[in-house]
C-alpha positions in Angstrom: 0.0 0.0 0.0 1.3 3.3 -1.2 2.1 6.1 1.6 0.9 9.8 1.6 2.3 12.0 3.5 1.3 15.9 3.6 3.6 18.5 5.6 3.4 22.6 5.4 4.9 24.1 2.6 6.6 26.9 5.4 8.6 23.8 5.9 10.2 23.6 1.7 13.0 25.7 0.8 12.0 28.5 3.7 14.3 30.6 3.9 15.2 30.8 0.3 12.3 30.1 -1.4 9.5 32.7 0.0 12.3 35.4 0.5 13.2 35.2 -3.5 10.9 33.1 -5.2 7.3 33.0 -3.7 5.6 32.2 -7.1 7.7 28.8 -7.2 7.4 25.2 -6.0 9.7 22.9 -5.5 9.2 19.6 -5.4 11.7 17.8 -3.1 12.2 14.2 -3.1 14.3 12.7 0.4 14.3 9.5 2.1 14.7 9.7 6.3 16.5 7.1 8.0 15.0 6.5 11.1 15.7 3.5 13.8 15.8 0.5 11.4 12.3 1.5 9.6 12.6 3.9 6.6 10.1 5.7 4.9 10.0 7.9 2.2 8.4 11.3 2.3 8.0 13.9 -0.8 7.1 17.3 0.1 5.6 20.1 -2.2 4.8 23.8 -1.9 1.2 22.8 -4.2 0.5 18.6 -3.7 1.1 15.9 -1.9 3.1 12.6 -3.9 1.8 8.5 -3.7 4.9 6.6 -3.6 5.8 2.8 -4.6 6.8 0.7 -1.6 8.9 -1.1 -4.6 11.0 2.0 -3.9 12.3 0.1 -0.6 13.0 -3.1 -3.0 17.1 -2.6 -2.7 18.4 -2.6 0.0 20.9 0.7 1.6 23.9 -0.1 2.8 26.6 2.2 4.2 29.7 3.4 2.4 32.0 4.8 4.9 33.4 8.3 3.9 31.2 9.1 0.8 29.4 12.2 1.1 26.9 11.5 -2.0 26.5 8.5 -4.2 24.2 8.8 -7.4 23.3 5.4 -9.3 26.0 3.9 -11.3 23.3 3.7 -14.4 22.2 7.2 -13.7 20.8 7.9 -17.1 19.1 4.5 -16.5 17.4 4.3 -13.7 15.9 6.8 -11.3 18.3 9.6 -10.1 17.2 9.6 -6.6 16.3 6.0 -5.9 18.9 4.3 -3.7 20.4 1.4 -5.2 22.1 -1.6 -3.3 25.6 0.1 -2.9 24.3 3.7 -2.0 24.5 4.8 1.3 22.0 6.2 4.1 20.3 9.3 3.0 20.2 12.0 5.7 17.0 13.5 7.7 16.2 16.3 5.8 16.7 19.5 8.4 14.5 22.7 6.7 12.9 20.9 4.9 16.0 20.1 1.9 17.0 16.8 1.4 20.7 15.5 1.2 22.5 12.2 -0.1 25.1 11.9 2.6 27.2 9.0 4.1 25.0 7.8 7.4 26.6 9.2 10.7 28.7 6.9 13.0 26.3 5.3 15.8 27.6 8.3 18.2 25.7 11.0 15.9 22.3 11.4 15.9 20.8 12.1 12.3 18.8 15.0 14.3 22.7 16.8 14.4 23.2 16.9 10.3 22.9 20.8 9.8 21.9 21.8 6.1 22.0 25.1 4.9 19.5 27.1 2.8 20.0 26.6 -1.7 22.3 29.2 -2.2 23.4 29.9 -5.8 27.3 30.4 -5.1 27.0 27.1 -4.2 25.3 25.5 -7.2 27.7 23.8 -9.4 25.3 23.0 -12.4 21.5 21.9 -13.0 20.8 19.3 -15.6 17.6 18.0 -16.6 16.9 14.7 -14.9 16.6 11.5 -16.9 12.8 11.2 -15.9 11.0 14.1 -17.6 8.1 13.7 -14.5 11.4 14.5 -12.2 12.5 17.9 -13.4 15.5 18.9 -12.8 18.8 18.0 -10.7 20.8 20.5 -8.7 23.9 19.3 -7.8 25.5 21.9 -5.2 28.6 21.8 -3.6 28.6 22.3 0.5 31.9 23.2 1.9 32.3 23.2 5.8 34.5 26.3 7.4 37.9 25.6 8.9 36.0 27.0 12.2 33.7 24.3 12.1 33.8 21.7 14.3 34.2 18.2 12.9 35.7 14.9 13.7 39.2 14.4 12.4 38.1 11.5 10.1 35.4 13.1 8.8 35.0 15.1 4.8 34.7 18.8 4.8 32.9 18.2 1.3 29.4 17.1 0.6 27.7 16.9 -2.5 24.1 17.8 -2.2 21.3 16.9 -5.5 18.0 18.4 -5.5 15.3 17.5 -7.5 12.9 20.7 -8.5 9.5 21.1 -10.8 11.0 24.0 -12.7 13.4 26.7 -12.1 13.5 30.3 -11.2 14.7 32.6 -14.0 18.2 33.3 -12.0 19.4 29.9 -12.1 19.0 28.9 -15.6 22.4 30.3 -16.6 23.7 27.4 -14.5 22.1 24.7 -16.6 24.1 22.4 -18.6 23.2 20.6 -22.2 22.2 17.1 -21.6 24.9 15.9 -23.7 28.5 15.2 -21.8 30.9 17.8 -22.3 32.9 17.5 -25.3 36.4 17.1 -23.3 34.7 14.5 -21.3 34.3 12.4 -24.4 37.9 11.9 -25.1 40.1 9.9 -22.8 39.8 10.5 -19.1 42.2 10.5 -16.4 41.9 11.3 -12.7 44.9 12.3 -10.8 44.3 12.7 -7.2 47.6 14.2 -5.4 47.7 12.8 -2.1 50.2 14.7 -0.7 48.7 18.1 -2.4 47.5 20.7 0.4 46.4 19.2 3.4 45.6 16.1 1.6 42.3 16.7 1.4 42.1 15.6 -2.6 41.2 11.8 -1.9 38.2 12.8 0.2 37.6 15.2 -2.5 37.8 12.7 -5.1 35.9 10.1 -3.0 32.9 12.0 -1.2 32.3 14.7 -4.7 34.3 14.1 -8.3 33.3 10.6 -8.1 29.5 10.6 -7.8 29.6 14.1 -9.6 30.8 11.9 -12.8 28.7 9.1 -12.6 25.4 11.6 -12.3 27.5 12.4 -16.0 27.7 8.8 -17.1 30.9 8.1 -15.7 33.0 5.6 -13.7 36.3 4.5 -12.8 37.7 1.4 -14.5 39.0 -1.3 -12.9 43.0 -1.5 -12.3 42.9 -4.6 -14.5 41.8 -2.5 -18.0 44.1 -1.7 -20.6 44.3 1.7 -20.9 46.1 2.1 -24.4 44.3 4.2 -26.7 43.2 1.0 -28.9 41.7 -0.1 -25.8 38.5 1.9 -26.5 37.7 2.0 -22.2 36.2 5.9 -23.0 33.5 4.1 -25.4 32.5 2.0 -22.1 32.2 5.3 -20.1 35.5 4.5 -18.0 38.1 6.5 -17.0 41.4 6.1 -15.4 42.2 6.8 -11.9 45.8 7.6 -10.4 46.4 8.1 -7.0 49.8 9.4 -6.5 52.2 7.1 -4.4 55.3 9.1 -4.1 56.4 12.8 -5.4 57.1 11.4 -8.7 54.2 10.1 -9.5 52.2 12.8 -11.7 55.8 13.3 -13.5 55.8 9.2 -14.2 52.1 9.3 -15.1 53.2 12.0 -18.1 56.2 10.4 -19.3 54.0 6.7 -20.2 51.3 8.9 -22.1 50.2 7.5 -25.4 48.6 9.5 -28.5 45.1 10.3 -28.6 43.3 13.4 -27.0 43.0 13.7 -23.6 41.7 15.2 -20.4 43.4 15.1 -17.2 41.6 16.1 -14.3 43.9 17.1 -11.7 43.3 17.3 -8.1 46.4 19.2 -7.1 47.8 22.6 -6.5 50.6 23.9 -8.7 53.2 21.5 -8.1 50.6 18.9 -9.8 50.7 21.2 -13.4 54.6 21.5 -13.0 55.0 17.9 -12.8 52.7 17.2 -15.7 54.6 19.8 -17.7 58.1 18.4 -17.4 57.2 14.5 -17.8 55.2 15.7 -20.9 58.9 17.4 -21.6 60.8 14.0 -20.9 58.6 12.4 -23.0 58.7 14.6 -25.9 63.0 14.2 -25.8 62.4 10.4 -25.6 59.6 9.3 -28.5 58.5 12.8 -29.8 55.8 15.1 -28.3 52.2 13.5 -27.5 48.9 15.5 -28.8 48.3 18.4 -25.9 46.4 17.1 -23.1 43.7 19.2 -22.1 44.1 20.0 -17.9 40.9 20.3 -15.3 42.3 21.8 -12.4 40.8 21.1 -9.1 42.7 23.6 -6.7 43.9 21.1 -3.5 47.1 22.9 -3.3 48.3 25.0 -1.0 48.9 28.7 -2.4 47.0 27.2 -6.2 48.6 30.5 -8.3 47.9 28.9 -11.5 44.0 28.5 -10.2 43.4 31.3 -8.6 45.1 33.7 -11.7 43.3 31.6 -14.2 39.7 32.9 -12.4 40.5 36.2 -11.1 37.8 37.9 -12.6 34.8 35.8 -11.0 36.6 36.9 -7.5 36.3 40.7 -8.2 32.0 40.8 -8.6 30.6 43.4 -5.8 27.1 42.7 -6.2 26.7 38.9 -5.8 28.9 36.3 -2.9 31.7 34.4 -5.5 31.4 30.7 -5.5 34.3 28.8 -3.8 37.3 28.0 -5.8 36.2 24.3 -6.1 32.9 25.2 -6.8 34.0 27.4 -9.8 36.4 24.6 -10.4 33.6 21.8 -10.7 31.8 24.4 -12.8 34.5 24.4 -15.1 34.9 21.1 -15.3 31.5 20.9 -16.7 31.0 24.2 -18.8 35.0 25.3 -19.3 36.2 26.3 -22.8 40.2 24.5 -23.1 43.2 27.4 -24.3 46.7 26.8 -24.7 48.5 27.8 -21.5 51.6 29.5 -21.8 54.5 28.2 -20.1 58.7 29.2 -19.8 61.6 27.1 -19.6 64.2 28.0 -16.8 68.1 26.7 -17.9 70.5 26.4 -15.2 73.8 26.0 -14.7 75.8 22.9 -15.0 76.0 21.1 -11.5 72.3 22.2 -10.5 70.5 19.7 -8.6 66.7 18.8 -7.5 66.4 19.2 -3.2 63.1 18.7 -1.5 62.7 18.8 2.6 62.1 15.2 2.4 65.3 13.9 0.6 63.3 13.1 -2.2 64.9 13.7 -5.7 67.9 15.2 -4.0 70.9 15.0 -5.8 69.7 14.2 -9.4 71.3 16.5 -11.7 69.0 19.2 -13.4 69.7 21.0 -16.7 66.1 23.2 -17.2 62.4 23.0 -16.1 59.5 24.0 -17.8 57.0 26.0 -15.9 54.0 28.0 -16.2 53.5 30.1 -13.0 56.4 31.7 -11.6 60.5 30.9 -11.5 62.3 33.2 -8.1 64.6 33.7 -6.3 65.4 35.5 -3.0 62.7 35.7 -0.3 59.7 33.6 -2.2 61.9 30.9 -3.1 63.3 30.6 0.3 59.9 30.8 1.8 58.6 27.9 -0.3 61.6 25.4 0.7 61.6 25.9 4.4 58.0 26.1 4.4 57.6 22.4 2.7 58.1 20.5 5.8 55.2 18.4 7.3 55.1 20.0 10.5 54.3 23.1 8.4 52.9 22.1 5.5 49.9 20.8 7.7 48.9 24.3 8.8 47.8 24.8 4.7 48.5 28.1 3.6 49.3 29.2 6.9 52.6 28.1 7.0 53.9 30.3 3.7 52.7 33.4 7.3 54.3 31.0 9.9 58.1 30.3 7.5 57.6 34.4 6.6 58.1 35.5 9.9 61.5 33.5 10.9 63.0 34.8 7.4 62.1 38.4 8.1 64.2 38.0 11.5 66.9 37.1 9.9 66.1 39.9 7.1 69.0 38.5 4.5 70.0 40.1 1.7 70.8 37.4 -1.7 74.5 37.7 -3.0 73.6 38.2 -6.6 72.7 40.3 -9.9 69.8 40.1 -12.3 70.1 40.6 -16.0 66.6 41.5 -17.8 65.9 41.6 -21.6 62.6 43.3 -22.6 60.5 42.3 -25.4 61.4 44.3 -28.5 64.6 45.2 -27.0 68.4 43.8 -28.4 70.3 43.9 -25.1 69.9 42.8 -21.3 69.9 45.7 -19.0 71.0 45.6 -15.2 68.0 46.9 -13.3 69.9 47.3 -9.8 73.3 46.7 -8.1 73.3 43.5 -7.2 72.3 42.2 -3.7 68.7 41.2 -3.7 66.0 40.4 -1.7 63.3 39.1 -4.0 63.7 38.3 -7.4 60.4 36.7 -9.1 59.7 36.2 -12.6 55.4 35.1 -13.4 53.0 34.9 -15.8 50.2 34.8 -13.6 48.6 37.5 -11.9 48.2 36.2 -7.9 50.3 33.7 -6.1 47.6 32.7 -3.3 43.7 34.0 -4.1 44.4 37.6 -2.5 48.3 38.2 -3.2 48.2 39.8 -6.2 52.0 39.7 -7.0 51.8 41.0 -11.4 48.6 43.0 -11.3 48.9 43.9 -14.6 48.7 40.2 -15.7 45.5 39.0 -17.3 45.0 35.1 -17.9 46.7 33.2 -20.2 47.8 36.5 -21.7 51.2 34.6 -22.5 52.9 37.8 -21.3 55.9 37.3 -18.5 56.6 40.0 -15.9 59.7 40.3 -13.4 59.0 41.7 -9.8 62.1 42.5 -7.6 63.4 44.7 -5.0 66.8 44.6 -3.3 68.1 46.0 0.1 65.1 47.9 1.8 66.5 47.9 5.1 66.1 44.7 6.7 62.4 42.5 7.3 59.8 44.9 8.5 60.2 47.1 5.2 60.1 43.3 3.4 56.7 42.8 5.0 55.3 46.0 4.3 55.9 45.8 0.5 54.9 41.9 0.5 51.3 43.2 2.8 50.9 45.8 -0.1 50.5 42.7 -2.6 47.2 41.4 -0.3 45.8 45.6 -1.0 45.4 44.4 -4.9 49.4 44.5 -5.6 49.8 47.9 -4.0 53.5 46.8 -3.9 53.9 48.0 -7.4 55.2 51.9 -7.3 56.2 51.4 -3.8 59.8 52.9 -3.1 62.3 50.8 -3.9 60.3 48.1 -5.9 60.9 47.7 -9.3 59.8 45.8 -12.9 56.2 44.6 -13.3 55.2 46.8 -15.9 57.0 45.7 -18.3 56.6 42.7 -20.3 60.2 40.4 -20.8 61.8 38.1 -23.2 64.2 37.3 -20.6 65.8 37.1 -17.1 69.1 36.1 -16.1 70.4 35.5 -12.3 73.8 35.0 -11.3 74.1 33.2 -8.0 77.5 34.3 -6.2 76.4 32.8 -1.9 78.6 30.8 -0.5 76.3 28.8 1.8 74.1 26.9 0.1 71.0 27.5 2.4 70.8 31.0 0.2 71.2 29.5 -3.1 67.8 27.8 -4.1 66.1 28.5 -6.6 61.6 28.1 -7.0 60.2 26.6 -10.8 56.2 26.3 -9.9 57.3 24.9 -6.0 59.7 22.7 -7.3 62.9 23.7 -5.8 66.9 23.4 -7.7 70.1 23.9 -5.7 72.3 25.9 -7.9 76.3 25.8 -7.0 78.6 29.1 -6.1 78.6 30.9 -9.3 76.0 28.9 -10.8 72.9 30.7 -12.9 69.7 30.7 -14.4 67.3 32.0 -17.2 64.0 32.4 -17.4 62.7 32.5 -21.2 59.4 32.9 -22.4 58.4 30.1 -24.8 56.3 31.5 -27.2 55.5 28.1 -29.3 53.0 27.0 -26.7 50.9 24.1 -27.1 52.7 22.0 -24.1 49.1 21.8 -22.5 45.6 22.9 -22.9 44.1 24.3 -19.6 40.0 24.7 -18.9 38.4 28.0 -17.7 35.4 29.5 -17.2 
């Protein structure tokens, strides 16, 4: 016997729906977990809904650390019925429902907080595969770093809603029912373990991965091919890496095949920079493959490359900016690819790869390609003693936390800088050497509010220099790096030099002694040059290593 259960509309959508969109209902489809007996209720502002008790046919079991699971046959079957390996749905709370991984048997289902539709966090709306159903909104829910949480638990929740119709303001955000073009090609998922506060596999687990199956897509077994004759895209697979050691991503690039592809990336820079120079080794050893096309998810620490590529959705005044990995998920789905420009950094003979954690140290290094920033001075300093555990577990906080022991020390580099501007036969000296920062970028913002090039644009392919040399020890250093968090108020300060123009070329001659001052920052990967050693920066203008998405 069917079940009809009638509750006040004051109790659907709220505090979103009667404050913006009074004419609309909603109808919202959940499933409450209660003691051991379930029972589905679906709410509307204007009718009541009959259900099927075939509904409760499969049974629910739990899936320990997924936020949301959507059917592995979405298109198939019935977007919001559970199927026999989807997890507990949560107790709706404000009427909104939620897929979300049952609590632990200390939590009551009472304590799951959900938050009013908000459209900074809708990542896309799609029409559901049941034309009775409506539509799906899939929204990302992010918890603060104030919140209080257990340690095992995922700050990230994916969150589907099922609605009649829309409201005029959210139909920019639906998608074609069609997958994405650069979805249709080969497929791989990197997730960076050791990227951030690695926070990527939870990512991965709790949101990418039921986010692409509600697209028709799932991760293939470890015992598939994956050459490009092996067709596994046709079967609506794609490949999953999970990175194992530092050298992973660079390993991953250096055995690609031909064939287009799109790798979505759940890193931070260091992730692009490692796909950039395997794609380089592998070029040198059996000839260049066809571009791959990158999705970034930003699970890095400072994510430059991100944060530049999106600038101008951070800048609106009128409406609250989605999260950087909601923007990034909206990319993913609605992005247009562009060729990203990149530079190649040659050093000196008897440069070597160092890490904090021994990894890679020693191996002799002749050039890397890059595509964010090469430096040298302060920021490169700051990046290698900051990538320790102990700090690197404080997330961007520990770039603040490294800062503040350099500026005691307030040390001025042993060395000169050569630049050669576009257009221009000759390098010029821009200062007498001794230097504190020396930074060459083509991006606009190292973190998402230190803007270090303002005059950058993305993907403008053009490469700036930023440098100052002895201000007078670390407090004048932290006023002109606090200046770059005003919008780059650095630039014009006294003392501060380059930015404006645009550069073919920079050249740094290394003359310390100790070899504490003598490293040297490619996109966070850090090279050791020797006493006397150099490098140069050099735009390449041939581009084409890599495609990137925006939005």
């Amino acid at each position: 016997m069917a079940t009809v259960v009638d509750l006040p509309a004051a109790c659907l959508f709220a505090p979103w729906t009667i404050r913006n969109h009074p004419d609309v209902g909603l109808e919202i489809f959940f499933v409450s977990i209660l003691s051991v007996v379930p029972f589905f209720s679906a709410l509307s502002c204007t009718k009541s809904f009959r259900t099927d008790p075939s509904f409760f046919e499969s049974p629910i079991q739990t899936a320990p650390k997924m936020a949301i699971h959507m059917p592995r046959n979405a298109a198939a079957t019935d977007p919001l019925r559970p199927t026999a390996d989807s997890p507990p749905l949560a107790h709706p709370v404000n009427g909104e429902p939620l897929y979300t991984a049952a609590p632990d048997e200390a939590t009551a289902i009472d304590e799951i907080i959900i938050n009013p539709l908000q459209k900074e966090e809708i990542i896309f709306i799609r029409k559901a595969p049941s034309p009775s159903a409506g539509f799906l909104i899939y929204r990302l829910l992010e918890a603060s770093p104030s919140e209080d949480r257990k340690p095992a638990s995922s700050p990230f929740t994916l969150s589907v809603l099922s609605a009649s119709h829309l409201p005029d303001d959210l139909s920019d955000l639906l998608i074609a029912d069609t997958t994405p073009a650069h979805l249709r090609s080969h497929v791989d998922v990197i997730v960076s373990t050791r990227s951030g506060t690695g926070q990527a596999p939870c990512f991965y687990e709790g949101v990418l991965r039921p986010l692409l199956e509600g697209l028709g897509l799932d991760a293939a077994a470890e015992t598939e091919g994956f050459a490009p004759s092996d067709g596994y895209r046709s079967r609506n697979r794609y490949r999953l890496v999970t990175t194992t050691s530092p050298r992973s991503v660079t390993e991953y690039a250096v055995g690609l095949g031909d064939g287009e592809r799109t790798v979505i990336l759940l890193s931070g820079d260091g992730g692009v920079v490692d796909l950039l120079n395997g794609l380089d080794q592998s070029a040198h050893n059996k000839g260049a493959p066809p571009p791959p096309t990158i999705a970034l998810l930003p699970l890095g620490t400072g994510n430059a490359l991100f944060h530049s590529l999106h600038k101008p959705h951070y800048t609106t005044t009128t409406t609250p900016s989605p999260s950087p990995l909601t923007l990034a998920l909206r990319t993913l789905v609605k992005g247009t690819s562009s060729a990203l420009p990149t530079f190649k950094t040659d050093f000196s003979p008897g440069s070597r790869l160092v890490s904090t954690e021994g990894n890679d140290d020693g191996k002799q290094v002749s050039h890397l390609i890059g595509a964010i920033v090469a430096s040298y001075g302060f920021h490169a300093q700051l990046v290698w003693e900051s990538d320790t555990p102990a700090y690197r577990a404080h997330g961007d906080k520990r770039f603040g936390m490294a800062a503040g022991e350099l500026l005691k020390e307030g040390h001025v580099y042993d060395a000169s800088l050569g630049v050669k501007r576009r257009g221009e036969g000759g390098t010029t000296t821009p200062a007498p050497p001794g230097f504190t920062y020396i930074l060459a970028t083509l991006v606009s913002n190292l973190e998402r509010t230190f803007t270090i090039s303002p005059a950058s644009r993305p993907l403008d392919g053009r490469l700036r220099v930023v440098h100052f040399g002895d201000v007078g020890g670390g407090e004048r250093t932290m006023e002109i790096m606090m200046a770059a968090y005003r919008g780059g108020e650095h630039v014009g300060m006294e003392g501060v030099g380059g930015e404006d123009d645009e550069v073919e070329e920079v050249r740094v001659e290394v003359r310390e002694k100790d070899a504490r001052w003598r490293k040297v920052c490619v996109d966070g990967t850090i090279v050791e040059v020797e006493e006397g050693g150099w490098f140069v920066v050099r735009q390449e203008r041939e581009g084409g290593r890599v495609r990137i998405l925006r939005h």
